[in-house]
GUTI-429188 format. One record per atom (N, C-alpha, C): x, y, z; residue number from 1; residue in three letters; atom name. Coordinates in nm, 3 decimals, padded with zeros to 5 digits. Each point is the difference from the previous one (the first is absolute). Layout:
BEGIN
TIMI         u         v         w     k     r    a
TIMI         X         Y         Z   NUM   ALA   CA
...
END
This chain:
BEGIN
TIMI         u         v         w     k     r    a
TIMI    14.705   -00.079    13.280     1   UNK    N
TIMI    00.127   -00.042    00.055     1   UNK   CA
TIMI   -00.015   -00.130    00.078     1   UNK    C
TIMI   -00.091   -00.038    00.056     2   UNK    N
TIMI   -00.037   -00.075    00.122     2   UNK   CA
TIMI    00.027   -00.126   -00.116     2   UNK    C
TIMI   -00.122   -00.016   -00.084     3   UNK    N
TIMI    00.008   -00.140   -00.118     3   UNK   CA
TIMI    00.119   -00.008   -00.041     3   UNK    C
TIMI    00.101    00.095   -00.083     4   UNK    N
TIMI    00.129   -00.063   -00.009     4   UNK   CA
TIMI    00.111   -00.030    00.131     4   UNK    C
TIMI   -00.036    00.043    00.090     5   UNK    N
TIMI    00.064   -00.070    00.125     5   UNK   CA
TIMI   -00.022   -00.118    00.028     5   UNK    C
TIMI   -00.136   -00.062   -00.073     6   UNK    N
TIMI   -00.073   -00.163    00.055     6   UNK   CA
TIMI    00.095   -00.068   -00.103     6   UNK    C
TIMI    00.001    00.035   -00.123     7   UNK    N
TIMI    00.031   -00.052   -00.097     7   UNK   CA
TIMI    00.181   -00.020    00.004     7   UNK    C
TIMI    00.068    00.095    00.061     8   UNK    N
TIMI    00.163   -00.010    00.040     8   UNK   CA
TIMI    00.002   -00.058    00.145     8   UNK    C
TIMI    00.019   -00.175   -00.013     9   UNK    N
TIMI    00.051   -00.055    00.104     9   UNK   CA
TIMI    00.164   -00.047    00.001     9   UNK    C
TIMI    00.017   -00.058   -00.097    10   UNK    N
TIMI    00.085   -00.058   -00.016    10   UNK   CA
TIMI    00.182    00.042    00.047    10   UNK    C
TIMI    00.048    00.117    00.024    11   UNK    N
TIMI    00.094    00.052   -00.001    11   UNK   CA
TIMI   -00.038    00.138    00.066    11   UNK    C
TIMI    00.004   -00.003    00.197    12   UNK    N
TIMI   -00.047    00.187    00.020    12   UNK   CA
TIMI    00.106    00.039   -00.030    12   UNK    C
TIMI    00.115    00.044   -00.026    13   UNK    N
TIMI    00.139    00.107   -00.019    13   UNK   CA
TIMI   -00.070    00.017   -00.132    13   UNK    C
TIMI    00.000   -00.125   -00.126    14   UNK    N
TIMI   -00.023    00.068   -00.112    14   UNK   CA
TIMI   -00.146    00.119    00.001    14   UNK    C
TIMI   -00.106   -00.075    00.069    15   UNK    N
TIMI   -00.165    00.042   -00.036    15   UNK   CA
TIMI    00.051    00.105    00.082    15   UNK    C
TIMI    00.005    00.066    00.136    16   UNK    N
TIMI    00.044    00.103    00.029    16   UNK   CA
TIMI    00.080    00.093   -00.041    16   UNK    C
TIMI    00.103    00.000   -00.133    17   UNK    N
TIMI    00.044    00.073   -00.096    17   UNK   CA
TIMI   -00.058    00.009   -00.064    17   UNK    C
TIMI   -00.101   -00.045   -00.102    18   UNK    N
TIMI   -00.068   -00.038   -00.082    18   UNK   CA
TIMI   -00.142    00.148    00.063    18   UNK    C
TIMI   -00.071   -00.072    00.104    19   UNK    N
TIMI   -00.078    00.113    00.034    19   UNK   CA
TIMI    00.039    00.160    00.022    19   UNK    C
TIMI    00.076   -00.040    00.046    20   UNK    N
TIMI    00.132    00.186    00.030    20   UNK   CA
TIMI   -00.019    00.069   -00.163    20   UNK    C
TIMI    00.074   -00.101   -00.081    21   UNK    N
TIMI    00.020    00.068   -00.120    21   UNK   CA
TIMI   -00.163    00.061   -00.063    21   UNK    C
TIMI   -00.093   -00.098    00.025    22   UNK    N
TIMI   -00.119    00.056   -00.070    22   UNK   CA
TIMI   -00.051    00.099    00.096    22   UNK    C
TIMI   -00.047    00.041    00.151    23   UNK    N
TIMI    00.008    00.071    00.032    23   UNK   CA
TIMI    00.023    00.113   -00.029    23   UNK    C
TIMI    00.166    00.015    00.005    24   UNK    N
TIMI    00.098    00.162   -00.054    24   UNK   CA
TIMI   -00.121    00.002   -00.158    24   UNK    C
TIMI    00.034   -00.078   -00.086    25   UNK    N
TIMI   -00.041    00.044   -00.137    25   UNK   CA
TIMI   -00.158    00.056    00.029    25   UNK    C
TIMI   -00.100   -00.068    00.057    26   UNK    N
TIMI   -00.112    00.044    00.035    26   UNK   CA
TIMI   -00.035    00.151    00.073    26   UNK    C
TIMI    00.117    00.040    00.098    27   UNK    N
TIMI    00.038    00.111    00.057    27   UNK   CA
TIMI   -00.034    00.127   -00.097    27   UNK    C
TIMI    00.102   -00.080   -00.079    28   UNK    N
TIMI    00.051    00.097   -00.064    28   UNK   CA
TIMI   -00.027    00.078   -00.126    28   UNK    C
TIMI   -00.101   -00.098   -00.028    29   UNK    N
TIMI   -00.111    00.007   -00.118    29   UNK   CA
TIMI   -00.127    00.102    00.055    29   UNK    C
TIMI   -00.020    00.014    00.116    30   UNK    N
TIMI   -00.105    00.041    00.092    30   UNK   CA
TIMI    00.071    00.110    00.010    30   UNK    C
TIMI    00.112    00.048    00.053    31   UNK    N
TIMI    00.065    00.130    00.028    31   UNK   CA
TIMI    00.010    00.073   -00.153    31   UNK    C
TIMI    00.039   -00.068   -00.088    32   UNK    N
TIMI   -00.009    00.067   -00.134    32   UNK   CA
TIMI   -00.106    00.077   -00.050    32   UNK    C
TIMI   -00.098   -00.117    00.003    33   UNK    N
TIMI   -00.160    00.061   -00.053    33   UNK   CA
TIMI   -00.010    00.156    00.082    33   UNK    C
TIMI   -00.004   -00.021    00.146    34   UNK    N
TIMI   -00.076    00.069    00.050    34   UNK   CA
TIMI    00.110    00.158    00.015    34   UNK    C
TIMI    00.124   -00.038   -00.080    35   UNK    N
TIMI    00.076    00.164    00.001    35   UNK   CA
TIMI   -00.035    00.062   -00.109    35   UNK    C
TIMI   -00.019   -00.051   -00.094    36   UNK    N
TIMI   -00.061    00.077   -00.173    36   UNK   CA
TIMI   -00.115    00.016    00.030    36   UNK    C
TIMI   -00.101   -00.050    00.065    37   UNK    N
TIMI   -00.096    00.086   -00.015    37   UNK   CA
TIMI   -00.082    00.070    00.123    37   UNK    C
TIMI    00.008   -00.026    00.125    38   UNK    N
TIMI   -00.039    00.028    00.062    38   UNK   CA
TIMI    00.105    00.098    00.150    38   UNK    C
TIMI    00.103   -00.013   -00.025    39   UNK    N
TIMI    00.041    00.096    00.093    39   UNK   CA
TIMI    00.053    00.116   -00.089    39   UNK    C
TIMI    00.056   -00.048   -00.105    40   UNK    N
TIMI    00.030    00.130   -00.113    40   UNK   CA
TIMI   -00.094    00.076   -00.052    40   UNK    C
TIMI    00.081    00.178    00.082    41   UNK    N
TIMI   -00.106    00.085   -00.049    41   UNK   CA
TIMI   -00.167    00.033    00.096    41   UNK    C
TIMI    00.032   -00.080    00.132    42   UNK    N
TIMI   -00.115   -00.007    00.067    42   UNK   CA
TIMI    00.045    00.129    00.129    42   UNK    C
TIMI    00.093    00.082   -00.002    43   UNK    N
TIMI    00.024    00.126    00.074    43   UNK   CA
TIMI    00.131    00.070   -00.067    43   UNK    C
TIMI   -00.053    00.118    00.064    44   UNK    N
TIMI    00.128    00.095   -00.054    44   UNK   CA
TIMI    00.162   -00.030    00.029    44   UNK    C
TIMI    00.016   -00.097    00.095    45   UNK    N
TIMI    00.100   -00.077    00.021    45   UNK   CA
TIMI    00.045   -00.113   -00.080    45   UNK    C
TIMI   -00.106   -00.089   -00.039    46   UNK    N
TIMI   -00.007   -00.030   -00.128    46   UNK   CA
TIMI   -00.028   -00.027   -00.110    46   UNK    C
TIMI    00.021    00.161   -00.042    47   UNK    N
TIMI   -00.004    00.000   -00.141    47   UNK   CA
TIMI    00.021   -00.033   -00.118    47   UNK    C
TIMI   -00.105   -00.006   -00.098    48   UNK    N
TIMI    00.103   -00.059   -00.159    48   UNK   CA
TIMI    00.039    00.166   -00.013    48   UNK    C
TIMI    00.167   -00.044   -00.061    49   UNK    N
TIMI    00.043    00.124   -00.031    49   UNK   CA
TIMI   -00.021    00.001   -00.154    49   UNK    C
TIMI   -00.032    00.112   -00.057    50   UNK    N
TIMI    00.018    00.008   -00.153    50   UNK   CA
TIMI    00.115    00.070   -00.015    50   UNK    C
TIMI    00.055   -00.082   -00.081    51   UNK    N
TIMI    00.135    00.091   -00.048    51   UNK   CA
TIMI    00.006    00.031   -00.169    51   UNK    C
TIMI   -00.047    00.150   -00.004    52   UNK    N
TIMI   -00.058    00.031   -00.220    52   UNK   CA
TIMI    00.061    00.102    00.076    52   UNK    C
TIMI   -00.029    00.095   -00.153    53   UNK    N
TIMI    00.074    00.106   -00.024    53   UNK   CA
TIMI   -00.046    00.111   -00.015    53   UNK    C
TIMI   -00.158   -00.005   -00.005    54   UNK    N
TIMI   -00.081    00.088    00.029    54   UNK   CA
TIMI   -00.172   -00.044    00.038    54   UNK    C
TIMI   -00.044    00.106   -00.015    55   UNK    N
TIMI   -00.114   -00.055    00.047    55   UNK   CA
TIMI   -00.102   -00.058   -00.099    55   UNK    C
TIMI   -00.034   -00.017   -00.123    56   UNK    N
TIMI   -00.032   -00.074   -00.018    56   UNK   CA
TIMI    00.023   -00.156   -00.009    56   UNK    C
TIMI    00.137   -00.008   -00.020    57   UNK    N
TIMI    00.044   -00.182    00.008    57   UNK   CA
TIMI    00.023   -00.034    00.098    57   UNK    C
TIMI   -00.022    00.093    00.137    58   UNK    N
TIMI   -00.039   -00.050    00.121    58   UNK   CA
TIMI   -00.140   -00.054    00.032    58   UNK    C
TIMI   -00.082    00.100   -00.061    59   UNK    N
TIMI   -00.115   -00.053    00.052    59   UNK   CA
TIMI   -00.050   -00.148   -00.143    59   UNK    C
TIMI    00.047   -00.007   -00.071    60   UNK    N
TIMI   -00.056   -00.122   -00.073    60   UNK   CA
TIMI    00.105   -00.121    00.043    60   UNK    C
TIMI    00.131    00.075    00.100    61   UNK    N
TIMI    00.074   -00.126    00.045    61   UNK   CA
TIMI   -00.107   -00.050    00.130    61   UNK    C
TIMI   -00.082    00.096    00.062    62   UNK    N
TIMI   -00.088   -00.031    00.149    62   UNK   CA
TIMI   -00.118   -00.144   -00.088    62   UNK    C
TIMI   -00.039    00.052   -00.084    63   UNK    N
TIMI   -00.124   -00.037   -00.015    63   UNK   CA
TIMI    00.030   -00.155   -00.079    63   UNK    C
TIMI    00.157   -00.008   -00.055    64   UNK    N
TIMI    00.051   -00.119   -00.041    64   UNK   CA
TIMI    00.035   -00.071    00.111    64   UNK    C
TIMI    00.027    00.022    00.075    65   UNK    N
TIMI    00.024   -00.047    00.155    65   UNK   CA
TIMI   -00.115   -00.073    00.078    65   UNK    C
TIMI   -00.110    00.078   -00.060    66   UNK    N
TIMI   -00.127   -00.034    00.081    66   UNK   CA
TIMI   -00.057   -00.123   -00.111    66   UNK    C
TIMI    00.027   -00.006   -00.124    67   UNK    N
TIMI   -00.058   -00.125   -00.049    67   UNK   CA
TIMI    00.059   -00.070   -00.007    67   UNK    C
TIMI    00.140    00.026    00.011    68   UNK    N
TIMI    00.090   -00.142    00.025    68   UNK   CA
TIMI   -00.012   -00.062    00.133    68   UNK    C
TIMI   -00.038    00.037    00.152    69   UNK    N
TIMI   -00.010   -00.016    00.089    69   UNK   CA
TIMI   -00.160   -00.045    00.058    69   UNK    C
TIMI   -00.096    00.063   -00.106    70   UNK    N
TIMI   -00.126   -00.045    00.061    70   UNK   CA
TIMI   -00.075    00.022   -00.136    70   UNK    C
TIMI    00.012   -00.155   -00.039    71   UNK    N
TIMI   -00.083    00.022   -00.166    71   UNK   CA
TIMI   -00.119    00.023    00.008    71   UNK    C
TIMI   -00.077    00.029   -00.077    72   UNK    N
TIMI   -00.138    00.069    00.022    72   UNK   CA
TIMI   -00.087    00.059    00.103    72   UNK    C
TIMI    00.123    00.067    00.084    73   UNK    N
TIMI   -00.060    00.106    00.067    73   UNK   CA
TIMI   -00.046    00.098   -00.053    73   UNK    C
TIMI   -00.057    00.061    00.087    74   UNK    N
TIMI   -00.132    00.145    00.010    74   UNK   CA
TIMI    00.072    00.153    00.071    74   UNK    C
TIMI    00.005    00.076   -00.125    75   UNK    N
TIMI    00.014    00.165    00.078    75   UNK   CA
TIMI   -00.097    00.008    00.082    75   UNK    C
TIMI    00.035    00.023    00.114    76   UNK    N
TIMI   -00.104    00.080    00.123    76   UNK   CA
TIMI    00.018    00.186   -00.003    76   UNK    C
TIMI    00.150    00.015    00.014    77   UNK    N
TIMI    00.061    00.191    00.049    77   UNK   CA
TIMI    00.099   -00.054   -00.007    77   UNK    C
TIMI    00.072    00.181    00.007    78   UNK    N
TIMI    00.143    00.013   -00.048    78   UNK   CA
TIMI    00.002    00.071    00.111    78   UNK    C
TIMI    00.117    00.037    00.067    79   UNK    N
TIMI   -00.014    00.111    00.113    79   UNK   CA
TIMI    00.160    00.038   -00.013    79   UNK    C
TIMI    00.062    00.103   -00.034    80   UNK    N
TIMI    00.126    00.059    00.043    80   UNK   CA
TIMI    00.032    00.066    00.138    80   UNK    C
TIMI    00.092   -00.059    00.069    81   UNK    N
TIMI    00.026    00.026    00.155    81   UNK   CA
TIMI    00.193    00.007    00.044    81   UNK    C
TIMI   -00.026    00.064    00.035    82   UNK    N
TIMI    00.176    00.024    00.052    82   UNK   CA
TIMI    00.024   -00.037    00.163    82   UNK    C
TIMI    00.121   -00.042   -00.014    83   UNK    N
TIMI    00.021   -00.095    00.154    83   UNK   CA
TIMI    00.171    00.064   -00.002    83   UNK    C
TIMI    00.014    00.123    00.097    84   UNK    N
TIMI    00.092    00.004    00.073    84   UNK   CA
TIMI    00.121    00.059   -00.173    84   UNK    C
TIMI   -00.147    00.061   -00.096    85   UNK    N
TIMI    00.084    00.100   -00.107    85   UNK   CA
TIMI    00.016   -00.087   -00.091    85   UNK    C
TIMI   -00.050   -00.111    00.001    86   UNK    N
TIMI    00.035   -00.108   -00.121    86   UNK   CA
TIMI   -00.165   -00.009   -00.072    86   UNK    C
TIMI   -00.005    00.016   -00.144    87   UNK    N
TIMI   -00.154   -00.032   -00.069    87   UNK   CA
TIMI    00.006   -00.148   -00.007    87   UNK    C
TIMI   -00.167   -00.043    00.062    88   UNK    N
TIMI   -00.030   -00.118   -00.036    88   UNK   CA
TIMI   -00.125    00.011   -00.056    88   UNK    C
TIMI    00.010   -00.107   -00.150    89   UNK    N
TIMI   -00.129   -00.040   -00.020    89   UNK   CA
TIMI   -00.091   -00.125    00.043    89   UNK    C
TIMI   -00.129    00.023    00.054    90   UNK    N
TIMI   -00.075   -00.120    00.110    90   UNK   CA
TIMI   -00.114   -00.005   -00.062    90   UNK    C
TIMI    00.006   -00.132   -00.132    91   UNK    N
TIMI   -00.121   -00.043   -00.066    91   UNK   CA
TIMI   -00.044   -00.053    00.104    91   UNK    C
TIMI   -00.144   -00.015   -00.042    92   UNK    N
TIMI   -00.093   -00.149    00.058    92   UNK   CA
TIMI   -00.031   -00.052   -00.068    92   UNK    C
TIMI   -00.012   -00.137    00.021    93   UNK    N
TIMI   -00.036   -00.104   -00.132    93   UNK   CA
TIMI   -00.101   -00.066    00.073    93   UNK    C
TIMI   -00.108   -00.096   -00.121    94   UNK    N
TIMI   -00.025   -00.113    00.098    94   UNK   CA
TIMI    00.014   -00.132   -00.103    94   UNK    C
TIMI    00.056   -00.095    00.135    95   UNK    N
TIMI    00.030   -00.094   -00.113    95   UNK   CA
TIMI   -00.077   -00.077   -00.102    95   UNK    C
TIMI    00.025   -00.108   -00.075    96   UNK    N
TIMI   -00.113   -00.079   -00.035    96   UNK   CA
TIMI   -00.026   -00.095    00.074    96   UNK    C
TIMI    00.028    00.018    00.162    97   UNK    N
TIMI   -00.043   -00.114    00.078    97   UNK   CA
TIMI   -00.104    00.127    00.056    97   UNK    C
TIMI   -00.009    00.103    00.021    98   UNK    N
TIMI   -00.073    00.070    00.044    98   UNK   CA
TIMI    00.048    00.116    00.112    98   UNK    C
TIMI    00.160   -00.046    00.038    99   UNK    N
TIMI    00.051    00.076    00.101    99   UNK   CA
TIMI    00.015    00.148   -00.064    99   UNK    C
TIMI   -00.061    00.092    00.107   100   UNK    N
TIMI    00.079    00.111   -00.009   100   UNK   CA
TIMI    00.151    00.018    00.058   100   UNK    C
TIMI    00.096    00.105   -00.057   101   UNK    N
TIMI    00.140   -00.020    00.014   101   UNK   CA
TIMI    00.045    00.125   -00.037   101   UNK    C
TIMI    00.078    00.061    00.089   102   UNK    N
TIMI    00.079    00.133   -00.027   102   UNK   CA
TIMI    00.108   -00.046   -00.032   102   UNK    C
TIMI    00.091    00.057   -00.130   103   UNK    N
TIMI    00.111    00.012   -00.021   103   UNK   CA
TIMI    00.099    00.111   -00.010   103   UNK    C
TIMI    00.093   -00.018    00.101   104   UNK    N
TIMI    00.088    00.125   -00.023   104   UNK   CA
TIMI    00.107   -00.027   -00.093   104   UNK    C
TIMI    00.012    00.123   -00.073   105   UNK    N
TIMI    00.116    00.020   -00.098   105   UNK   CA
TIMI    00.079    00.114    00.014   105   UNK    C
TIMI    00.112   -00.019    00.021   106   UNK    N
TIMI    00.122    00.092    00.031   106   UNK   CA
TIMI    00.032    00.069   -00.129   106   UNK    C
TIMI   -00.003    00.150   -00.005   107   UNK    N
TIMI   -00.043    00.041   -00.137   107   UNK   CA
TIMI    00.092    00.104   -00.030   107   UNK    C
TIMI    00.118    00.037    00.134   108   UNK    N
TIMI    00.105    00.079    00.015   108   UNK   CA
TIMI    00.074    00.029   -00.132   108   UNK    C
TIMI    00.015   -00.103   -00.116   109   UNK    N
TIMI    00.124    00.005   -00.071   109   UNK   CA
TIMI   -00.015    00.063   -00.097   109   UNK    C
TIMI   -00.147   -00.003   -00.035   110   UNK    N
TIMI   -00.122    00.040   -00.096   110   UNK   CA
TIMI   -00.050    00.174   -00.027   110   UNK    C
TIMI   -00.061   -00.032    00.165   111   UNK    N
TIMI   -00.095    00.109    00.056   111   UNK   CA
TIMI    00.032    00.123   -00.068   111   UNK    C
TIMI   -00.085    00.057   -00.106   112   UNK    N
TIMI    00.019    00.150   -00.040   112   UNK   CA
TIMI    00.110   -00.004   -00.124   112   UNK    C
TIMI    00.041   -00.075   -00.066   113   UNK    N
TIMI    00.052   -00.016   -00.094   113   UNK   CA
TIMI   -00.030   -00.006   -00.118   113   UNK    C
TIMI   -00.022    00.112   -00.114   114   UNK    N
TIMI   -00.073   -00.047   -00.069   114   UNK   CA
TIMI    00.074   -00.001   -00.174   114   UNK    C
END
């Protein structure tokens, strides 16, 4: 940011709109990334919900979820857990950067359907 500030002398109202606008877009590019993959699904609050019709095209909707969201990740465990009467399923993955990562999946719509 600093170098294109050296480089916008000529006009501050314009270069000060000019920076604003790239800013927001920069914002906002940063807030994007980091909602698809890293706060989604990182607690039972928030959860990816699956919404199938039973339980198997739930669970190949989880595991489509997980390679669309973290390509060549790693099964670690599966763990089924209920929060307050609701089933959740809580893979662990690890990524191909190396992170380990719990994912919760809201599995209510599914759960026991067969």
């Amino acid at each position: 940011m600093s170098t294109i500030c050296l480089l916008l002398t000529a006009d501050k109202k314009k270069n000060f709109a000019l920076l604003t606008l790239i800013f927001l877009f920069l914002s906002c590019a940063t807030t994007k990334s980091k909602s698809l993959n890293t706060m989604i699904g990182t607690s039972f609050e928030d959860a990816v919900v699956i919404n199938a019709e039973n339980t198997q095209s739930g669970i190949e909707a989880e595991y489509n979820w997980l390679a669309e969201n973290y390509p060549k990740y790693k099964f670690k465990s599966q763990l089924l857990l209920f929060k307050d009467g609701k089933p959740y399923d809580v893979i662990t993955i690890i990524t191909k950067e190396g992170e380990e990562k719990r994912i919760y999946f809201d599995i209510s719509k599914f759960f026991g359907k067969w």
